[in-house]
C-alpha positions in Angstrom: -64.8 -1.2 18.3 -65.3 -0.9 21.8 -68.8 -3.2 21.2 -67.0 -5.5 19.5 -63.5 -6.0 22.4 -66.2 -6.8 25.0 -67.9 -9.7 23.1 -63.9 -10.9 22.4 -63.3 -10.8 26.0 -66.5 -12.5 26.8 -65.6 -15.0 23.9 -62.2 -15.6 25.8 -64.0 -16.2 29.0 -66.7 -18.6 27.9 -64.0 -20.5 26.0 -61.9 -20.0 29.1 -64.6 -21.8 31.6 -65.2 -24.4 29.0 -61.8 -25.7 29.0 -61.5 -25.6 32.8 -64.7 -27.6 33.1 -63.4 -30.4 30.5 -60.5 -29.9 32.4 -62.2 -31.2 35.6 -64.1 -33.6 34.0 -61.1 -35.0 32.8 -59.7 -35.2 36.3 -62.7 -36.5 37.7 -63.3 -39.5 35.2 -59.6 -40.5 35.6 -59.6 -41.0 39.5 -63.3 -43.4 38.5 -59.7 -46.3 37.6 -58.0 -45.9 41.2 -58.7 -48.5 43.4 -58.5 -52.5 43.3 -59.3 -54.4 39.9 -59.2 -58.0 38.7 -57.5 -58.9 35.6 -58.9 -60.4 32.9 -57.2 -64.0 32.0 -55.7 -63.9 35.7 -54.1 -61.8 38.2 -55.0 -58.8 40.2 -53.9 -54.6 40.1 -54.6 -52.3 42.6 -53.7 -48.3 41.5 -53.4 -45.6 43.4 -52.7 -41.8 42.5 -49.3 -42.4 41.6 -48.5 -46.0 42.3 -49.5 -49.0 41.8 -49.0 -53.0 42.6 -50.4 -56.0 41.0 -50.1 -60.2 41.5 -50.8 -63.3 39.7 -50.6 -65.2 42.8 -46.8 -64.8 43.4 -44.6 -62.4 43.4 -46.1 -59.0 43.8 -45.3 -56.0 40.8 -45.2 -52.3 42.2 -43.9 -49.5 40.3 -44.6 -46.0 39.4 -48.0 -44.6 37.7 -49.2 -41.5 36.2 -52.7 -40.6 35.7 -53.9 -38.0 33.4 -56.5 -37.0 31.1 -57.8 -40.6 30.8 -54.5 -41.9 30.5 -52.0 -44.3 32.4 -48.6 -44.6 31.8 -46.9 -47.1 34.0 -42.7 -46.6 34.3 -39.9 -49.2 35.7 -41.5 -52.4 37.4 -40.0 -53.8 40.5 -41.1 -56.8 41.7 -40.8 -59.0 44.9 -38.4 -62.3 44.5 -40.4 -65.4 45.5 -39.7 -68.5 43.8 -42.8 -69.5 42.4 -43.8 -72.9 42.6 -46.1 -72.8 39.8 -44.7 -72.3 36.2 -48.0 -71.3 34.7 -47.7 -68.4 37.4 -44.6 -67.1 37.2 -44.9 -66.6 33.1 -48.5 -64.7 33.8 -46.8 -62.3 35.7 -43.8 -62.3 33.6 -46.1 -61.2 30.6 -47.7 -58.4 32.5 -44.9 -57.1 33.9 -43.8 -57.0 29.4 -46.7 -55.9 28.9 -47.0 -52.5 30.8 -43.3 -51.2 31.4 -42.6 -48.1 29.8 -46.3 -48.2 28.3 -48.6 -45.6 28.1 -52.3 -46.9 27.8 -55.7 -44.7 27.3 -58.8 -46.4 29.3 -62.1 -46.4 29.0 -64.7 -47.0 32.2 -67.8 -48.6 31.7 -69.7 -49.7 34.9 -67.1 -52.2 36.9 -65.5 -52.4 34.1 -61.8 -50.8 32.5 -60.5 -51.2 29.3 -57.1 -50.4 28.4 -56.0 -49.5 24.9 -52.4 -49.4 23.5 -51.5 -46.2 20.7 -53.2 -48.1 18.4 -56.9 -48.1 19.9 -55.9 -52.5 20.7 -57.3 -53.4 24.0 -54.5 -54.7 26.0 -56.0 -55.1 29.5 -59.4 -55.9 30.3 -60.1 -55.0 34.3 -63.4 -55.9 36.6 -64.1 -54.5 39.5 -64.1 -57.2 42.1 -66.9 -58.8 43.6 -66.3 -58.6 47.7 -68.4 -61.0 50.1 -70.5 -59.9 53.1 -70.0 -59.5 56.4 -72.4 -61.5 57.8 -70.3 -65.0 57.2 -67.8 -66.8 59.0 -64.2 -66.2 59.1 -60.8 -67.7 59.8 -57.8 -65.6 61.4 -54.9 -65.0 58.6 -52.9 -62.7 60.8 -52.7 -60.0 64.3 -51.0 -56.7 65.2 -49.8 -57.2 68.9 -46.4 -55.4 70.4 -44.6 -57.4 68.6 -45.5 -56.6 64.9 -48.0 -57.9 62.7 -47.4 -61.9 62.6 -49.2 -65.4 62.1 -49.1 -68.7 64.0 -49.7 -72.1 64.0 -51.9 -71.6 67.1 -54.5 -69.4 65.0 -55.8 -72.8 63.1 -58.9 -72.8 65.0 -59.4 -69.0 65.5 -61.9 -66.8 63.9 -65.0 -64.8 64.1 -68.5 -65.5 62.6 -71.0 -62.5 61.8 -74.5 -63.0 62.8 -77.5 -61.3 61.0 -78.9 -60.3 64.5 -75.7 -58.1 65.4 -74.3 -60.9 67.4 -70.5 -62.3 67.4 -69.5 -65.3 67.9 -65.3 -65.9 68.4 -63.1 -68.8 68.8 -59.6 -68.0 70.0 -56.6 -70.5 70.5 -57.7 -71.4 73.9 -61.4 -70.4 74.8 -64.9 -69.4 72.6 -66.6 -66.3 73.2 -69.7 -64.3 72.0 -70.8 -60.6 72.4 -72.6 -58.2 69.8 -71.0 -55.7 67.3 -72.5 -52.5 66.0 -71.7 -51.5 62.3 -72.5 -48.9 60.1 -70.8 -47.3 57.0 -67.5 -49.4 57.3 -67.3 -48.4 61.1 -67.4 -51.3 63.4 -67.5 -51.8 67.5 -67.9 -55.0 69.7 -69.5 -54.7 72.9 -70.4 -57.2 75.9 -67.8 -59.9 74.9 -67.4 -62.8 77.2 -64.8 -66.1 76.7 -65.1 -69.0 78.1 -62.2 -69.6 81.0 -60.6 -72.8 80.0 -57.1 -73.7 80.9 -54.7 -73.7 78.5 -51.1 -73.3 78.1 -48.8 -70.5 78.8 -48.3 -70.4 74.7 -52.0 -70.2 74.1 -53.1 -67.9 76.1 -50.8 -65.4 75.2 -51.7 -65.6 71.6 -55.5 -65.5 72.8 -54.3 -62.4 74.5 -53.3 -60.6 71.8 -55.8 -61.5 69.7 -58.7 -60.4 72.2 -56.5 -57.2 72.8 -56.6 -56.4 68.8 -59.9 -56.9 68.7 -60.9 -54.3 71.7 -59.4 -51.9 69.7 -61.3 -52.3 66.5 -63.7 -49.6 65.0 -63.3 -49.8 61.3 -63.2 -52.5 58.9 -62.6 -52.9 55.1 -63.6 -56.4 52.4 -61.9 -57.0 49.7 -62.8 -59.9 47.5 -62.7 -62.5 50.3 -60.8 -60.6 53.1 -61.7 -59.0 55.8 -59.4 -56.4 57.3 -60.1 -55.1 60.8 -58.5 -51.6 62.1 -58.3 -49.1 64.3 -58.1 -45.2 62.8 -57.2 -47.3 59.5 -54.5 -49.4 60.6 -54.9 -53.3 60.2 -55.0 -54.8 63.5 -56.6 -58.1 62.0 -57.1 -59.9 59.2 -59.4 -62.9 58.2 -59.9 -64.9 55.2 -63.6 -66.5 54.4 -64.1 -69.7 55.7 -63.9 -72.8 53.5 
């Protein structure tokens, strides 16, 4: 009797670490869909651990997620209020806003890619991973954090930054050009000897050459998405660029 309790207990213990190790696997494979995804037939999602936000080229979509065992369910959608100009646009994201609140979807992972199925085993939503560009290209200025808050001007038309293969910079500002080098290595970034030109420009110009130069001396991280390149210090955006045309 005795013999026979211990294998029982052993029994409940194997089956015990069994289900904690699915358990964990489960957990595991459903964090492989956070991150940032392009949709199939248009627009783009990014989820996080409880959140989540997506565009057709508009408006943005946020709302409410919850992950589990290989599961989203995605609650009330809010969305920004942008009048589109395109028509085509607007319905897209019109359809996948329909599409997903108050839906609960199970996915599938397979390499960069994510299928989401409805109740019925339909795929609904196909997602790809995005392809991002290198750093070694050139780039034009979209935006800079200074005192003032993150803004963008007129003045940045001609700015930007161009990544050479031999760890050299080269920078154009509002008002001068400049060079220097950059060290990176596993998304961490720092510029070193940097030198501008000395041109004279006006009071407006130079301030925003200012501010730029002053984000970038605080740089030593940096993060691509798709075509964007994001800039930062201890993760915050300082600047961002778009690939050059």
């Amino acid at each position: 009797m005795k013999t026979n309790f211990q294998i029982f207990m052993v029994f409940l213990l194997v089956v015990s670490n069994i289900s904690c190790e699915i358990e964990k696997s489960l957990e595991y494979n459903s964090k492989g869909i956070l991150g940032d995804w392009d949709i199939e037939g248009g627009g783009i999602i990014s989820i996080e651990s409880n959140s989540f936000s997506l565009s057709a080229g508009c408006n943005t979509l946020f709302g409410d997620v919850t992950i589990k065992n290989k599961n989203l369910f995605f609650s009330t959608i809010a969305s920004t209020r942008i009048a589109c100009q395109e028509e085509e646009i607007s319905n897209r994201e019109q359809k996948l806003a329909d599409l997903l609140v108050n839906k609960n979807f199970s996915f599938l992972i397979k390499d960069d890619r994510a299928e989401l199925y409805n109740i019925n085993g339909e795929i609904i939503l196909i997602l790809i991973r995005p392809s991002n560009v290198n750093l070694i290209n050139q780039w034009s200025l979209i935006s800079l954090r200074s005192n003032d808050g993150v803004s963008s001007s007129a003045l940045d038309k001609n700015t930007g930054i161009i990544f050479l293969n031999n760890s050299e910079v080269k920078i154009s500002t509002a008002c001068n050009n400049g060079g220097g080098n950059f060290f990176e290595e596993f998304n961490n970034i720092t510029f070193s000897g940097l030198s501008f030109t000395e041109k004279s420009c006006d009071q407006e110009k130079n301030i925003r050459e200012q501010e730029f130069t002053s984000a970038l001396s605080k740089i030593n991280s940096y993060s691509i998405l798709r075509n964007i390149l994001s800039l930062k210090k201890d993760d915050i955006e300082y600047i961002r660029f778009s690939l050059k045309d």
